[in-house]
N, C-alpha and C positions, 0 to 999 in steps of 0.2 A: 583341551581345544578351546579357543575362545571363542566364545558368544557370539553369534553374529548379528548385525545392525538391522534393526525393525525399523521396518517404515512403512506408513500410511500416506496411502496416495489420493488425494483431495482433487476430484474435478468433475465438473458437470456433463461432461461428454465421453462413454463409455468407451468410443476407438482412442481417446487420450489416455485413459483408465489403462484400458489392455495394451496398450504400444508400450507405455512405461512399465508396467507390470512383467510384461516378455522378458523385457531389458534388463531390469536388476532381477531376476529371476537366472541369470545366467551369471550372476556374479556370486561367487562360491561364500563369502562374507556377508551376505546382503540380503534381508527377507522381508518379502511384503507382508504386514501382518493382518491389512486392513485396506479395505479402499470405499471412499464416502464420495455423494455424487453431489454432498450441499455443502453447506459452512454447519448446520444444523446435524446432519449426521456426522460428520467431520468430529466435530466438538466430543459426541457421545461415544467414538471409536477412540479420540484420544482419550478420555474418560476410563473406558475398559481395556485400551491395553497398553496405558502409555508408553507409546513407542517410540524410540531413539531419537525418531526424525520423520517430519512432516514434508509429503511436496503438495505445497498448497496454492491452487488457481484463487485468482483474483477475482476475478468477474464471473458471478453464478447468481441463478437466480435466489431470489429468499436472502438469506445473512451473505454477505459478501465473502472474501476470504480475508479482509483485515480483520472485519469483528471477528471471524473463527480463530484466527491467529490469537489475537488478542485472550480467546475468551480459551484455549487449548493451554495458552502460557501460563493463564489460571488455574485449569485444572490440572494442568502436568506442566511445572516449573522443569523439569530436567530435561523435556522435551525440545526439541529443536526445530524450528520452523523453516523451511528452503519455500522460499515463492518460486512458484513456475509457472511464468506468465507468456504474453505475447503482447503485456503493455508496458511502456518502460517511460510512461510521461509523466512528470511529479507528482501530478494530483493521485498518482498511484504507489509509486516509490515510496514518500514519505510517509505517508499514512502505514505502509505496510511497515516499517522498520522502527515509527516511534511504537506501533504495535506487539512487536517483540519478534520481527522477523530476522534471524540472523546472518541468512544470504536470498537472493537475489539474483533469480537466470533467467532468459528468456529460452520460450519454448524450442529456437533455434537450433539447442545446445548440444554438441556432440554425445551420444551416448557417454562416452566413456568419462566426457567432464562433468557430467551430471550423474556418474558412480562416485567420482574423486569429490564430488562437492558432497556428497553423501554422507564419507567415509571422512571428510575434515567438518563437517557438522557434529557428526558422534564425539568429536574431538574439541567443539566449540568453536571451531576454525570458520570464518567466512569468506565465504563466494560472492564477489560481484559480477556482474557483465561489465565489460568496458565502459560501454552506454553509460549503465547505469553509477558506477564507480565515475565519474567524471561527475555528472551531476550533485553526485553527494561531497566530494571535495570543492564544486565552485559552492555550495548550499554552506559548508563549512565556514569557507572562504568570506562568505557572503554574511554569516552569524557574527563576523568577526568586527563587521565595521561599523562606525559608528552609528547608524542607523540606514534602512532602505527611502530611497528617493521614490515617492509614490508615479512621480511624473513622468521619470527614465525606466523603472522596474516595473510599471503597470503600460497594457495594452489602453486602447483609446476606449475599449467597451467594460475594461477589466475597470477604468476609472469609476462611467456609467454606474456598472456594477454597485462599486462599494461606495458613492454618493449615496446608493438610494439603500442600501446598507445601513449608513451612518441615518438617515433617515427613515429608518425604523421598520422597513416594507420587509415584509416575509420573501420565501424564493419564491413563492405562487406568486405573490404580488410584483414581485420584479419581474416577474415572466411575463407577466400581463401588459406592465408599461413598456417594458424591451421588444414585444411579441418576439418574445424566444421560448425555448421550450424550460420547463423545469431543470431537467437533464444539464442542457447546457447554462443555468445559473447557477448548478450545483458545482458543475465544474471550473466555473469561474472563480465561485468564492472559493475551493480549495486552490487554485491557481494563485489567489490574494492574499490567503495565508502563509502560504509556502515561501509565496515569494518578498510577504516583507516580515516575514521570522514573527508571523503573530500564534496565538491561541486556538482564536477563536469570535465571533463576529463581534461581541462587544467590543472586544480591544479593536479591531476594525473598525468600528464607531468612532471609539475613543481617539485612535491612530489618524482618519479622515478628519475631524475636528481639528485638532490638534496641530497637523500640518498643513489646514487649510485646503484641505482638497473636498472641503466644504465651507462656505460662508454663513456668517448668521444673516448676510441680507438675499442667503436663498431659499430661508424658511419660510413655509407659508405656500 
């Protein structure tokens, strides 16, 4: 008789925990071996019983679910990660998939699509959501060209943003001149990165310089 597929189920809200748990608990191949309510315990349940396949929440408090992703792929490479979110905006997507997530559902998801993405994870196989497979092909699409236009590909505050980027201001400090909140400067600059195929803020610097979407006669 063959093995049946382990999985550890990752999220911060226990009616989530147990409605998923019910669910693959009725599928004769399929066994929960673990369930962590952080990215923190998460990590330590992949740790002790690396299990086949991960369904991992995004958004928790403490370590997020990309660092847990991230830091699971480390301790169990054979491991497989399945995001099961209810966010499907980039600044989430891509973070989770350069991470080492290898499919991608929203919470939406028919039970029975979210047994079959289970059973093709144990297999290597990925799952996207529609949503979310559309953005990764125009993101593809977009790697492809000769470079991102800061002026057509950035919002009028996402510009704001990485002017004061390239000019050296921290997120506190942009939040302060923006009066916006940290939250949303953080989510801007992953909105900047994403969207012109950078790094990381330096290259943001470097990138705003560079195409002029800063002047040297706006120093000072």
């Amino acid at each position: 008789m063959t093995e049946p597929i382990t999985v550890l189920i990752v999220d911060d809200h226990s009616v989530v925990r147990q409605g998923v748990r019910a669910f693959i608990e009725t599928q004769p191949d399929i066994t929960v071996v673990a369930e962590a309510e952080s990215g923190e315990a998460a990590v330590e349940a992949a740790v002790e019983h690396a299990p086949d396949v991960v369904l991992m929440d995004l958004v928790m408090p403490g370590m997020d679910g990309v660092e847990a992703t991230r830091l699971v792929k480390q301790a169990s490479p054979r491991t497989q990660v399945i995001v099961l979110t209810s966010y499907h905006q980039d600044e989430h997507i891509f973070p989770a998939i350069r991470a080492g997530a290898l499919s991608y559902l929203l919470k939406d998801v028919e039970p029975r699509e979210l047994a079959d993405a289970v059973r093709k994870a144990a297999r290597g196989e990925a799952v996207l959501h529609p949503r979310v497979a559309s953005r990764v092909v125009q993101e593809l699409h977009g790697a492809r060209r000769e470079g991102a236009n800061p002026f057509t590909e950035l919002s009028d505050r996402e510009l704001d943003v990485l002017r004061l980027i390239a000019d050296g201001l921290s997120n506190a400090e942009i939040a302060e001149r923006l009066v916006i909140s940290d939250k949303t400067v953080k989510s801007h600059v992953s909105n900047i990165l994403n969207k012109l195929h950078l790094a990381d803020r330096t290259q943001a610097a470097v990138f705003a310089w560079r195409e002029g979407v800063v002047r040297r006669s706006e120093e000072g």
